[in-house]
N, C-alpha and C positions, 0 to 999 in steps of 0.2 A: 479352434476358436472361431467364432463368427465372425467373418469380415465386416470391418470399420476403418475409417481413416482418421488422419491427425494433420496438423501440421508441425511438422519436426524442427527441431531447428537444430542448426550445430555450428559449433563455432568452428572460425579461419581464424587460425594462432596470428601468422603473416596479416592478414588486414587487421586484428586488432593492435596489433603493432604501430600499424603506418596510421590509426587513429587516434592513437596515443602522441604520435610523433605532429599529428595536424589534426588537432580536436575538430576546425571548423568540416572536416568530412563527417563528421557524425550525423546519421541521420540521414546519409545521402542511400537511396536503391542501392545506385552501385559499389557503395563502400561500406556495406552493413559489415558487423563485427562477424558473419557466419551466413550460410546458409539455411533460407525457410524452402519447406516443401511440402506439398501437398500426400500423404501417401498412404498406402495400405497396411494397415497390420502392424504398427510401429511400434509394439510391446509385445514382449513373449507370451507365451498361451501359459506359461504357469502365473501368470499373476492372478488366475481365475482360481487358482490352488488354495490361497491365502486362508485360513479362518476365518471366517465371518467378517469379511472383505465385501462389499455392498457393488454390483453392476449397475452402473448409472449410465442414464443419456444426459448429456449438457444440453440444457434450456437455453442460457446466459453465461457466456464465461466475460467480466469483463477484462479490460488490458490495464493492465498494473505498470505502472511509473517502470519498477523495477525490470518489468518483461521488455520495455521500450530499452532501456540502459542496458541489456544483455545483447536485444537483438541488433541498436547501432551501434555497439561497441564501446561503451559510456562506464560500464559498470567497472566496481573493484575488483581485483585479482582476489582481494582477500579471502572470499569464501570458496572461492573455487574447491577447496579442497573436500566440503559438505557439498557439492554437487557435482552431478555426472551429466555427460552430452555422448549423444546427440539425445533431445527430449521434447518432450509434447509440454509445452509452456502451458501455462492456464492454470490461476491458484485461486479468482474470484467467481468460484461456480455455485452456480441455481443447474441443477439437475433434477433429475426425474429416474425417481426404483423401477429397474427394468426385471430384476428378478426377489418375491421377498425375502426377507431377514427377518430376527426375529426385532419386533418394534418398528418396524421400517417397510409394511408395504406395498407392494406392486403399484407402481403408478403416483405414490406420494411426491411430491416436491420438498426436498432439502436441498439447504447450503454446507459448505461442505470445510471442515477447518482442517485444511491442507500438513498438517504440519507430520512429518513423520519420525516421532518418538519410538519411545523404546514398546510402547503399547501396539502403534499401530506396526511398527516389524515383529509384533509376538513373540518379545522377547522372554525369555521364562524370567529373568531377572533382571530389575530396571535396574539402571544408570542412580545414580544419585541426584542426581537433575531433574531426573522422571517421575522419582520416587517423592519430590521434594513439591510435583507437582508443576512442574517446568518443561514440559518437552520440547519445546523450541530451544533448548540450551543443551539438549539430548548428548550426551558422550559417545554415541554410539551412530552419529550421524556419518561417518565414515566406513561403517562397515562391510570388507572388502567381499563376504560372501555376498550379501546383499545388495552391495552397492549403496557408493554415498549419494545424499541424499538430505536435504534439510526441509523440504516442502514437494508435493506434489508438483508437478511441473518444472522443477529441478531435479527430475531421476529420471534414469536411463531405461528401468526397466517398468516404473509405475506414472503412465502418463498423466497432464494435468487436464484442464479444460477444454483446449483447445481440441476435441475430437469430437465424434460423434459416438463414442463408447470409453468412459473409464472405471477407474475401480477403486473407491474408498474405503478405511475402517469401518464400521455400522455406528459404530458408539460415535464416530466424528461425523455423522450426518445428522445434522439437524433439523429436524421437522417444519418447514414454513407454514404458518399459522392459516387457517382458511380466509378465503377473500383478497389475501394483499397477493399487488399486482407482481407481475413478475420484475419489473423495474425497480421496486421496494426492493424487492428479496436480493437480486445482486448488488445491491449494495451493503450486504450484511457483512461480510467479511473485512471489508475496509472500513469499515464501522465499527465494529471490535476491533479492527488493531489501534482506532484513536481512541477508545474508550479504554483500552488496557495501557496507554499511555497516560488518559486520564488520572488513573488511578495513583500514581508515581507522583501528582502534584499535589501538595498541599497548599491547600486551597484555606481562606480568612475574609473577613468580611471587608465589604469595598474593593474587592480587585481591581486592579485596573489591567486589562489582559490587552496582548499587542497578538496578532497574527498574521505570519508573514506568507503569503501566499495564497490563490482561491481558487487550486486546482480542486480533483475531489476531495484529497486527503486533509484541504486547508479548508473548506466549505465544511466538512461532517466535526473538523476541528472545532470552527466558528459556531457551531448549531451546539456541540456536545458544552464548550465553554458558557453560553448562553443559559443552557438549562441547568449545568450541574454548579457552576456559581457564582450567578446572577449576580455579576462585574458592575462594577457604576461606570465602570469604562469599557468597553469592547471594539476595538479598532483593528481592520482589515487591511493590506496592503495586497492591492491584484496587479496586474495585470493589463487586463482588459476590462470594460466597463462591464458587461454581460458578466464577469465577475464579481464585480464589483456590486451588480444588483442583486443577484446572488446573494450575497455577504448579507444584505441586509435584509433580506426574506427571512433569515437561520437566525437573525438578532442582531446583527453588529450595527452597532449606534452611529458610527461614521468609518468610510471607506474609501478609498481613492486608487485609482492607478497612477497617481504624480508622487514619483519620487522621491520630491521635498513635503509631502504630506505627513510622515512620521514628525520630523522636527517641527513642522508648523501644528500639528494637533499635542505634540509637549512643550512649546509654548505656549499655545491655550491654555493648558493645563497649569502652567503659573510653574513650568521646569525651566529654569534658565539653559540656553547655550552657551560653549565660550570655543569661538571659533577653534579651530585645532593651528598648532604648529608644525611647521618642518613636515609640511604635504600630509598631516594625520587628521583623520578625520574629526566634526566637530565632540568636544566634549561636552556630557551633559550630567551635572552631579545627579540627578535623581531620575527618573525611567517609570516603563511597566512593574509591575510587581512580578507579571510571568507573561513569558513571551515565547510564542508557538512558533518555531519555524518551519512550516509545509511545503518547504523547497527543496534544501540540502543543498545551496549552491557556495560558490566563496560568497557573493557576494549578499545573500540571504542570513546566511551564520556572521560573517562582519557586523548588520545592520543590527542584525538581531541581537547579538552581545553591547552593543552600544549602547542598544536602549531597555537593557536591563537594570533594574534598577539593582545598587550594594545589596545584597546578600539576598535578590532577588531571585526568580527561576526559568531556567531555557530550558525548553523541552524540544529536543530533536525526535520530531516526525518525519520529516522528509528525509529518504535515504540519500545522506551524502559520503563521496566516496575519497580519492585523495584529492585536497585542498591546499594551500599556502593562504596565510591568514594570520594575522595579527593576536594573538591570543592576550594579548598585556590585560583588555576589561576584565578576561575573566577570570585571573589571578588578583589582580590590584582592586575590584569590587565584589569578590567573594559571592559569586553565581554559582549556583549550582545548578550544573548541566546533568541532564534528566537525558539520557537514552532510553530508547522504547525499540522492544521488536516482542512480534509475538501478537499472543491474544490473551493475556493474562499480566494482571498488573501485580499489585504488591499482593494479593491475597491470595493466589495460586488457582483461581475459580473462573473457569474458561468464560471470556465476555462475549460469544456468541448468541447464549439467551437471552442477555441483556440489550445486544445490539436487535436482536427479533422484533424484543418487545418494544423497542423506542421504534421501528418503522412499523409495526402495526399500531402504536397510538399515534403517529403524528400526523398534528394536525396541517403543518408546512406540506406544498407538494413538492417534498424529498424526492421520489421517483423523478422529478426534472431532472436531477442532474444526471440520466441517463438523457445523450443527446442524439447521438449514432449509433444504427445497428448493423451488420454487416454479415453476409452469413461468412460461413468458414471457410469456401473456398475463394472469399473474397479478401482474404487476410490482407496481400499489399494496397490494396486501397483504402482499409480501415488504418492502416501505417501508415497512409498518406494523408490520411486525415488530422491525425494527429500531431502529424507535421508541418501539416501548412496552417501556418498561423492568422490568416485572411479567415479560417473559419470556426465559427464560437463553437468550441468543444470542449464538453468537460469529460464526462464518461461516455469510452465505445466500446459495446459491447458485441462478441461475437456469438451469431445462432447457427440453428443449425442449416446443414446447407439443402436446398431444395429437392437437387439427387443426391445422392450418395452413390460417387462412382468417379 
């Protein structure tokens, strides 16, 4: 196999531990949940074996909430058991066909939908999951000759973005359209997993839609809400103000990073409060109609059940992981909490082409929310970017590196 490199990562059992035991370490260099490293050859030479398995160079891999929550030790144990380490992280790729396939070639730009189903391990016979048009719920994501595995970038043996050589199905490389930039194009992946979230809301006239967060996953929220069902209310909750302006590029009619901006924009709105008792937060008989949570934190899911309105709808976007939290709103006002993962909503019909074609028509400059680039072997400082909060970051993506070596 032709030399290339990756950055590996692997987890330290022991520092995930002592992170668990003292959250505020998260995120520090020296107390990442595992080891990154720079290295050669970090996939076996049979994965070039595969059937109509696509050799790709990455153009654009960018860093995923999720890849940040593995590498400082942040994420749940839950899944561990659909993933294998040590592995080449990277599941948001713009690559480039370095050898062709059929439909697929030499030199094309596709994005790439990571997820490995019962199709993409060439299974003679799908899973019921697969078959049902589901391969992100794949039965077969544990498979010990193969190795578990639930996405590229969480396998031991089929690396993700993060390299200067991997290797995808053909069928799950999607053709990037001529002319859009490369800043469009990696953002397709995270684009379809909030449009296949989309798809899970029902939606009626007059929304009034609340979104909690305006990282990227909360901005392509805010934009996709806007377009698909033009709310008489669209409200943002950030952060930071670079967020904030953000938010209202993509349509949100009003946004704030203060706090008390939710309960002050549902007073506007003619929703009474009534202060809470016994230290519980305020109650409000009436809410959003559906409210997006693009966090995953306790204190993001609290807010957000709050201000749902009786038999209203939350949609978890942000991957959150174990929490302690109040659950009384969303029994006693009959919310229906909306889980999302994947790239297909209720209809089984992958949202890749659909996320294509909304960054080749738009007219917003979408590609902004690529803010930092960083090549590959520059990994811990695009980690540090993303950590120091002093600088306006939304999407960093990594390229490739100058030499290879």
């Amino acid at each position: 196999m032709e030399s290339y490199r990756g950055v590996v990562f692997e987890p330290n059992l022991m520092r995930m531990a002592m992170i668990r035991l003292r959250p505020t370490w998260a995120g520090r260099s020296s107390m990442w949940g595992g080891s990154l490293r720079w290295m050669a050859n970090p996939a076996p030479s049979d994965v070039e074996q595969i059937p109509d398995w696509v050799p790709l160079q990455p153009i654009l891999s960018g860093i995923c909430g999720s890849d940040t929550a593995v590498i400082f030790g942040k994420s749940s144990a839950y899944l561990a058991p659909v993933t294998s380490f040590p592995a080449v992280l990277g599941h948001e790729i713009l690559a480039r066909v370095v050898q062709s396939r059929p439909g697929r070639a030499e030199g094309t730009r596709v994005v790439v939908d990571p997820t490995l189903g019962c199709n993409a391990r060439r299974e003679a016979v799908p899973c019921s999951a697969c078959a049902s048009g589901f391969p992100y719920f794949c039965e077969k994501r544990q498979d010990p000759k193969q190795g578990a595995g639930m996405l590229l970038g969480y396998h031991h043996r089929w690396p993700g973005g993060f390299a200067t050589k991997m290797w995808a199905p053909c069928e799950q490389c999607w053709v990037v359209p001529e002319g859009m930039s490369d800043d469009r194009a990696v953002l397709t992946e995270p684009l379809a997993t909030v449009l296949a979230g989309m798809e899970l809301v029902s939606s009626k006239p007059s929304m009034r839609v609340l979104v909690i967060g305006a990282g990227t996953i909360g901005l392509l929220a805010t934009w996709a809400c806007h377009q698909l069902f033009s709310p008489t209310v669209l409200h943002v909750v950030s952060r930071y103000r670079y967020q904030a302006d953000w938010a209202t590029v993509l349509g949100a009619d009003a946004t704030s990073a203060d706090p008390g901006f939710v309960q002050s924009s549902l007073e506007v709105l003619g929703q009474p409060a009534h202060p809470g008792q016994f230290g519980a937060p305020t109650y409000y008989p009436k809410g959003y109609d559906l409210v997006v949570d693009a966090v995953g934190t306790k204190s993001s899911i609290r807010q957000g059940l709050e201000q749902t309105k009786p038999g209203g709808q939350f949609l978890q976007l942000g991957g959150s992981g174990e929490i302690q939290t109040d659950l009384t709103p969303l029994w006693s006002r009959g919310i229906h909490w909306l889980g999302t993962y994947g790239y297909r909503g209720r209809s089984g019909i992958s949202t890749f082409p659909l996320a294509l074609s909304w960054l080749k028509d738009a007219e917003v400059p979408i590609e902004g929310l690529v803010t930092h680039r960083y090549p590959l072997d520059q990994y811990a400082q695009a980690l540090e970017t993303l950590r120091d909060r002093r600088v306006p970051t939304i999407k960093v993506v990594l390229t490739q590196p100058k030499r290879i070596g």
